[in-house]
C-alpha positions as CSV (number, residue, x, y, z in Angstrom):
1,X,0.0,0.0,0.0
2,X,2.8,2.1,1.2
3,X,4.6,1.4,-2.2
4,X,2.0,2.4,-4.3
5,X,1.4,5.7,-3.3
6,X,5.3,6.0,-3.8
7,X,5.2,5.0,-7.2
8,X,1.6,7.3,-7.7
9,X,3.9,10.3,-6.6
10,X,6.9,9.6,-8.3
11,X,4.5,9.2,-11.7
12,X,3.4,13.0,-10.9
13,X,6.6,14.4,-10.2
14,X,7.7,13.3,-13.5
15,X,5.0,14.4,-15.2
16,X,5.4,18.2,-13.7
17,X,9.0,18.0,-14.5
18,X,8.1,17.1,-18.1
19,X,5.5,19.6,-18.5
20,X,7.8,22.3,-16.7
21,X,10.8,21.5,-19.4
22,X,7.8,21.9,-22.6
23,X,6.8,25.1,-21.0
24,X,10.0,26.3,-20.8
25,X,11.1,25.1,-24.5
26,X,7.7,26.6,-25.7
27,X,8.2,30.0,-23.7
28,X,12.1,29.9,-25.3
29,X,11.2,29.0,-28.6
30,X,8.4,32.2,-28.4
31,X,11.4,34.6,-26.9
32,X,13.6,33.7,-30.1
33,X,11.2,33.9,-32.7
34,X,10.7,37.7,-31.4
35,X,14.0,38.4,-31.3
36,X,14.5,37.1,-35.0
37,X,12.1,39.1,-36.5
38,X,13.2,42.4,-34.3
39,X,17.4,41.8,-34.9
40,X,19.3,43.6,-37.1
41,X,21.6,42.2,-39.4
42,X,24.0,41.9,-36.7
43,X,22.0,39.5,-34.7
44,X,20.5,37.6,-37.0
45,X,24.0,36.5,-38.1
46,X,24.8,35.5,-34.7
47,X,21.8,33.5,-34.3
48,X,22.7,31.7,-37.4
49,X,25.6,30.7,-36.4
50,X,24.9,29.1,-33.1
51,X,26.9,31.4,-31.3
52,X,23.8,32.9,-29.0
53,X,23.5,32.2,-25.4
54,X,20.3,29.7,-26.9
55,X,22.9,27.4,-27.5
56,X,23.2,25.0,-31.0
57,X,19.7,24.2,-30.8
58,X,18.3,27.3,-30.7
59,X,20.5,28.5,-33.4
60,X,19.1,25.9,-35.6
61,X,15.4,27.0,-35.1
62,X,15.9,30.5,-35.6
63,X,17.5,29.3,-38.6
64,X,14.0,27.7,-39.8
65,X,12.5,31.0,-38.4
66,X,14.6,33.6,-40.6
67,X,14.1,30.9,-43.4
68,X,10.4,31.4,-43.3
69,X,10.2,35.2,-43.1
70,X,12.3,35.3,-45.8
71,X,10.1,33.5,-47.8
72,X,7.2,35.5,-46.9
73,X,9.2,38.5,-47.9
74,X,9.8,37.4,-51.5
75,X,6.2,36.2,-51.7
76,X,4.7,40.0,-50.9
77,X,7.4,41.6,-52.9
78,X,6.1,43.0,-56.0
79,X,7.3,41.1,-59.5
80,X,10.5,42.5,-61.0
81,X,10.2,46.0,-62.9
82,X,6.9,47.1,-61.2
83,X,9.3,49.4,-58.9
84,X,11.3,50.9,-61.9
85,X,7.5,51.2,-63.5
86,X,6.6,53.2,-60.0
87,X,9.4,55.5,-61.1
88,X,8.2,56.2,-64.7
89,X,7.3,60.3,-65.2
90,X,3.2,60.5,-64.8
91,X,3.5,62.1,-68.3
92,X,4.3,58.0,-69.9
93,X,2.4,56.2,-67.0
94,X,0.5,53.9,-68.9
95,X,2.6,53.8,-72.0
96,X,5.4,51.8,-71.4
97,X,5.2,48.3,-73.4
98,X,7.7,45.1,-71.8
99,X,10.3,47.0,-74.5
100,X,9.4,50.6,-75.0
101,X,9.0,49.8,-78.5
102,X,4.9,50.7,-78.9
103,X,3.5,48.8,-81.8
104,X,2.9,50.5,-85.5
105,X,-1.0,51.3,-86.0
106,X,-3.1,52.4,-88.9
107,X,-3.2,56.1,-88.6
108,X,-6.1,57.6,-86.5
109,X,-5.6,61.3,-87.9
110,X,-4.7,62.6,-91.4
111,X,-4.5,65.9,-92.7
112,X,-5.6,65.4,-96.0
113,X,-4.9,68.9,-97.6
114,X,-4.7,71.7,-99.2
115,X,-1.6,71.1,-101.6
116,X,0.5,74.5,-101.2
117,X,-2.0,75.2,-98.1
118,X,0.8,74.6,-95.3
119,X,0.4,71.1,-94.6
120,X,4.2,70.4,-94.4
121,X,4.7,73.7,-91.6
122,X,1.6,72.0,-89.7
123,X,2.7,68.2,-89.9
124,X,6.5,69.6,-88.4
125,X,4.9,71.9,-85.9
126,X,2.8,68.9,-84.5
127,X,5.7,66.7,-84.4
128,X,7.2,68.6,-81.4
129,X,4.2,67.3,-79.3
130,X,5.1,64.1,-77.4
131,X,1.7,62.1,-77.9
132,X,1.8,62.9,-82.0
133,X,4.0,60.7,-84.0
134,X,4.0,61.0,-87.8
135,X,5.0,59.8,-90.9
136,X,7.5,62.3,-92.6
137,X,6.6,60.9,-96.5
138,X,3.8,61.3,-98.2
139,X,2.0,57.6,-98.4
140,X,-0.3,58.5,-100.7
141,X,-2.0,55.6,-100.0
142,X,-5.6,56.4,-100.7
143,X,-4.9,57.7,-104.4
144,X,-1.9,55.9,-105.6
145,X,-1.1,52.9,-103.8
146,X,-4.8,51.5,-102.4
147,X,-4.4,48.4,-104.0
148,X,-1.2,47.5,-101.5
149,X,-3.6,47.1,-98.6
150,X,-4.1,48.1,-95.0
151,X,-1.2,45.6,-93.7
152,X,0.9,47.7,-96.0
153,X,0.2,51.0,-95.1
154,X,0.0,50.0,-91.5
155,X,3.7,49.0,-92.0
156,X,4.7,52.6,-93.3
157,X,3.5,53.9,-89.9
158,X,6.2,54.6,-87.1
159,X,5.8,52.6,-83.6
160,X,3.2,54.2,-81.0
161,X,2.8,53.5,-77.5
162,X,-0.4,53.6,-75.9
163,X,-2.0,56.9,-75.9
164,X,-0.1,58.3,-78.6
165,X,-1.5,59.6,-82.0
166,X,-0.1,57.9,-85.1
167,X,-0.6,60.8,-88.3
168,X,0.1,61.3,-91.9
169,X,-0.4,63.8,-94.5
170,X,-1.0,63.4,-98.0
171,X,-2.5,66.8,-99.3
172,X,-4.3,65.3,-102.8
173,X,-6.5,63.0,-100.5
174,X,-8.9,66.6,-100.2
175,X,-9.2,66.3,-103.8
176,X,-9.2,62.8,-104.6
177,X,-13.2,61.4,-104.9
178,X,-12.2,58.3,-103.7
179,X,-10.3,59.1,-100.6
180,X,-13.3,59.3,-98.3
181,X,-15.3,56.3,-98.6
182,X,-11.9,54.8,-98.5
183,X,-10.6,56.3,-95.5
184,X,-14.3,55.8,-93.7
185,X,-13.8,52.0,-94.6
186,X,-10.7,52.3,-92.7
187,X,-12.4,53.8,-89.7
188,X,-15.4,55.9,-89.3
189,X,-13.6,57.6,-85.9
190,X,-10.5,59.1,-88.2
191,X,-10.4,62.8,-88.0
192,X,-9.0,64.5,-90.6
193,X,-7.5,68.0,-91.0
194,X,-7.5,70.8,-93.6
195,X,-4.9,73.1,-94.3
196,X,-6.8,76.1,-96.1
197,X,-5.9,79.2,-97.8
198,X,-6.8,82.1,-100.3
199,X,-7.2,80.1,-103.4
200,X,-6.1,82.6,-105.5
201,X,-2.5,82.8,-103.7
202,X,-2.6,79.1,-103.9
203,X,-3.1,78.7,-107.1
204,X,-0.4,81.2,-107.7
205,X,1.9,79.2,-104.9
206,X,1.5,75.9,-107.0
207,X,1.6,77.3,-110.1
208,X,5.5,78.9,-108.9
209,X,6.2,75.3,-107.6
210,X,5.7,73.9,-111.1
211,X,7.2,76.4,-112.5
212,X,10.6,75.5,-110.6
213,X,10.2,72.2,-111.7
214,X,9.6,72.8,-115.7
215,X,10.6,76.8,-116.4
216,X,9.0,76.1,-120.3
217,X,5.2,75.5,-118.9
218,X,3.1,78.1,-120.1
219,X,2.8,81.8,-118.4
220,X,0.2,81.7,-115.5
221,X,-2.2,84.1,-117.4
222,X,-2.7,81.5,-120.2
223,X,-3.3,78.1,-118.6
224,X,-5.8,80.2,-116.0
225,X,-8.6,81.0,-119.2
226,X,-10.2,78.9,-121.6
227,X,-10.6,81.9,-123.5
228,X,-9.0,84.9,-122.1
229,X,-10.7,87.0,-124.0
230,X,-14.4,85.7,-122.7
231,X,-12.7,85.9,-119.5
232,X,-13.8,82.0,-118.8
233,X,-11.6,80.1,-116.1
234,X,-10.1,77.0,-117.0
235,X,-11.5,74.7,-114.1
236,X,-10.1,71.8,-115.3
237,X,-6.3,72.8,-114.4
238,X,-5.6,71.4,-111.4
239,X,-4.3,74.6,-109.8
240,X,-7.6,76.3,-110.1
241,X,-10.3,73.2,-109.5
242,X,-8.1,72.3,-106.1
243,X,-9.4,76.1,-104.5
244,X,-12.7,75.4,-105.1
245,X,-13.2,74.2,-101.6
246,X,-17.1,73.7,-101.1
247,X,-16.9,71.5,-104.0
248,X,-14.6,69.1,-102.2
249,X,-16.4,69.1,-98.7
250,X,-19.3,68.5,-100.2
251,X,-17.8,65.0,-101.2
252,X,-16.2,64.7,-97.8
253,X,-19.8,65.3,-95.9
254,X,-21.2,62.2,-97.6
255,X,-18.7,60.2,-95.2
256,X,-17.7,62.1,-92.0
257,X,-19.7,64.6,-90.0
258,X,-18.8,68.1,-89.9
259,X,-17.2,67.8,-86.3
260,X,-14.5,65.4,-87.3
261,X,-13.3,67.6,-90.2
262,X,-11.0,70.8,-88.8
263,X,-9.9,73.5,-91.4
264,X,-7.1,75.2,-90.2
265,X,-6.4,78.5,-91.6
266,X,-3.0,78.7,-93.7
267,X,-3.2,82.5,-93.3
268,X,-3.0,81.9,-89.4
269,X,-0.5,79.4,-89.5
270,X,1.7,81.7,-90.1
271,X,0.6,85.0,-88.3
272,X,-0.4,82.9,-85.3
273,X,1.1,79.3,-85.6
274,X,0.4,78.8,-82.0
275,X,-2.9,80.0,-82.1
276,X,-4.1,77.2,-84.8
277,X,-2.0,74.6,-83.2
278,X,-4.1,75.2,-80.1
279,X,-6.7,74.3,-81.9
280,X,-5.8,71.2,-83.5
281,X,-4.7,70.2,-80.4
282,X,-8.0,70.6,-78.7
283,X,-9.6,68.6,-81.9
284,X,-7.3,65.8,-81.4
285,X,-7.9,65.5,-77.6
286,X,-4.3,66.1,-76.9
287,X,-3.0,68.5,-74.0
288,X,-2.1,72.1,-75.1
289,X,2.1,71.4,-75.3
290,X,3.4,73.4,-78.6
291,X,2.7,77.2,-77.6
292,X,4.2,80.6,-78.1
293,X,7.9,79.6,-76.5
294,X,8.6,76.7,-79.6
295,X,8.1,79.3,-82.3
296,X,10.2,82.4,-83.9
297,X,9.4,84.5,-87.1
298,X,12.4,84.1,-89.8
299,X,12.3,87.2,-91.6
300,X,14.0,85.8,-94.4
301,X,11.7,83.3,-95.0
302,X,8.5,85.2,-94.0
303,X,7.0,82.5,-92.1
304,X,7.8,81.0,-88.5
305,X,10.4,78.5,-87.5
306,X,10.9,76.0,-84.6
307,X,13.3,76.6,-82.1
308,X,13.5,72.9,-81.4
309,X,12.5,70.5,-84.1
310,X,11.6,67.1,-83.1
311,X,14.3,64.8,-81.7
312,X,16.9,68.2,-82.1
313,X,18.1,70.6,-79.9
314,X,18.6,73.2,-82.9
315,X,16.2,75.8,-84.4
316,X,14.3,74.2,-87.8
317,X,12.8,75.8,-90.8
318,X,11.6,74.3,-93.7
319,X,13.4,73.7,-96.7
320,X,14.3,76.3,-99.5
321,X,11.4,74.7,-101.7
322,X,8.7,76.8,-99.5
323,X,8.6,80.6,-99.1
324,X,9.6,81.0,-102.6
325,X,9.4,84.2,-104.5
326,X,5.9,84.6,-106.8
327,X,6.4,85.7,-110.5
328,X,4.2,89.0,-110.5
329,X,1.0,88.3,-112.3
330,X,-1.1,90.6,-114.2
331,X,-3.5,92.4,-111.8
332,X,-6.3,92.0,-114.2
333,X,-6.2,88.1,-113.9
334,X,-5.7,87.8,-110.2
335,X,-9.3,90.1,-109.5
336,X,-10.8,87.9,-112.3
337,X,-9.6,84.7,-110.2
338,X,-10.8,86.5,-107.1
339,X,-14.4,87.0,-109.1
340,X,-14.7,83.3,-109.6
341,X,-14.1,82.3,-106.6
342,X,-16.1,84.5,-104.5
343,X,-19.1,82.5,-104.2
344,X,-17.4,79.0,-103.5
345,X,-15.6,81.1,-101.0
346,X,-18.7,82.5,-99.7
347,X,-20.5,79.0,-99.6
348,X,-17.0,77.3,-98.0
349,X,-17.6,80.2,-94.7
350,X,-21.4,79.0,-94.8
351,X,-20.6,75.0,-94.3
352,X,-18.0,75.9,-91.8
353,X,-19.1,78.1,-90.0
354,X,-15.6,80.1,-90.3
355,X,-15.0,83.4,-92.0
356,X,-11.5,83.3,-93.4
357,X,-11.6,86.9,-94.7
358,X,-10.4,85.8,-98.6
359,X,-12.5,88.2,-99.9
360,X,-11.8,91.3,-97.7
């Protein structure tokens, strides 16, 4: 009897001793996990080695312990080049493709005209803004080379990244009868801009370009009449039919509504390039970048210049083929042209609902 309640309290002693020695190990175990994930680099080395007061053991199970929060570490960290992404300028925050290398797309904004109008100052000018990239060349893709396909004129285009406005210019398309069911095949959504100006001083402007090109053409006065003495315009030359503007729209109206055409005003291109470009970049959606400060008047050339082209830390102008001289033409012919033209012009203020002051 005696012996058995010796061996009952023998059983219990060793039963507290063993659950005192787990208590302690759990309490230890507790302390070192704490002290892992508050260390420095210091200590955590030390604990890795063994060389803490914890003794081997210890070291080897806050071994397992820094092991873990390691892992959770990499598992939260964000994938590689979302924190050099973070650091991208708001102005390309969204456009940045896994090589900066944008895709090429079909253009989704052409200026379309008027040959000797200013098409080539606009398409430079509107290079200088970030979100507008353009194709130098002329494509002439919906006169001349139609039959090569989307896939090739999509090729022509430069790279875009998202966001950004792929252009061209081809100034005949204005003129061309096929060019607008064509280009509305392509997408109904394309805006298109036109480059406008007195159409007697165009017709004079493209007359002096040909003339450059082949100095035995016929004098201005003769290829501008039928019949000079009748007095009868020859609309039939191409330098006198391009000016009649509300004959053009009209064909242009059939496909796109009013408010995705823009006329810009040649005139104010170059009295007030900023001015126009303001509004083109309000048509295209794009934030007002090219002002007053990228522009200065060459008064050689009579017309403004870039202080900054695109991709170019140097002032730009454009080539000697624009801003030539005119031949002087006989005053009798010009107010005849400016006769003819007066109610197309007149007409041409009516469907836009802009007064260009031609006839002033």
């Amino acid at each position: 009897m005696a012996f058995s309640r010796v061996r009952k309290v023998d059983i219990l002693r060793t039963a507290a001793v063993m659950l005192g020695s787990l208590l302690a190990s759990l309490l230890l175990l507790h302390l070192l996990t704490g002290r892992c994930t508050s260390a420095g680099p210091l200590r955590t080395r030390r604990l890795v080695s063994g060389s803490d007061p914890g003794g081997y053991g210890a070291g080897r199970r806050a071994s397992r312990v820094l092991a873990d929060e390691r892992a959770r570490r990499v598992m939260e960290a964000p994938p590689p080049g979302v924190e050099a992404a973070r650091k991208v300028s708001p102005r390309f925050a969204g456009k940045v493709s896994p090589l900066g290398e944008g895709s090429k797309q079909l253009p989704q904004a052409l200026i379309i005209g008027v040959k000797k109008g200013g098409t080539r100052a606009l398409l430079e000018f509107l290079r200088v803004h970030p979100d507008i990239r353009a194709v130098g060349a002329e494509p002439h893709f919906f006169d001349r080379n139609y039959d090569n396909g989307l896939d090739w004129y999509r090729e022509l285009m430069p790279k875009t990244l998202e966001g950004q406005i792929t252009m061209e210019k081809t100034p005949s398309y204005f003129v061309t009868r096929e060019a607008p069911a064509r280009i509305s095949a392509m997408s109904r959504d394309t805006k298109v801009i036109v480059v406008v100006r007195d159409p007697v001083t165009r017709a004079i402007s493209d007359y002096t370009q040909t003339l450059s090109k082949k100095p035995d053409i016929p004098s201005f006065e003769s290829l501008t009449f039928k019949n000079r003495t009748t007095g009868l315009i020859d609309t039939s030359w191409s330098a006198i039919q391009i000016g009649i503007y509300a004959k053009h729209l009209d064909n242009w109206l059939q496909y796109f509504p009013m408010e995705q055409i823009l006329f810009v005003s040649g005139e104010r291109l170059i009295s007030d390039p900023a001015g126009e470009l303001g509004r083109v970049q309000d048509f295209l959606g794009l934030k007002r970048i090219i002002t007053d400060k990228h522009f200065y008047f060459n008064q050689t050339k009579g017309f403004p210049c870039l202080k900054k082209a695109e991709g170019s830390s140097k002032p730009h102008c454009l080539g000697k083929t624009k801003g030539r001289t005119h031949p002087d033409i006989d005053p009798e012919v010009v107010q005849r042209l400016r006769d003819f033209y007066r109610p197309f012009n007149m007409k041409f203020y009516q469907m836009t609902g802009r007064f260009f002051g031609w006839d002033d």
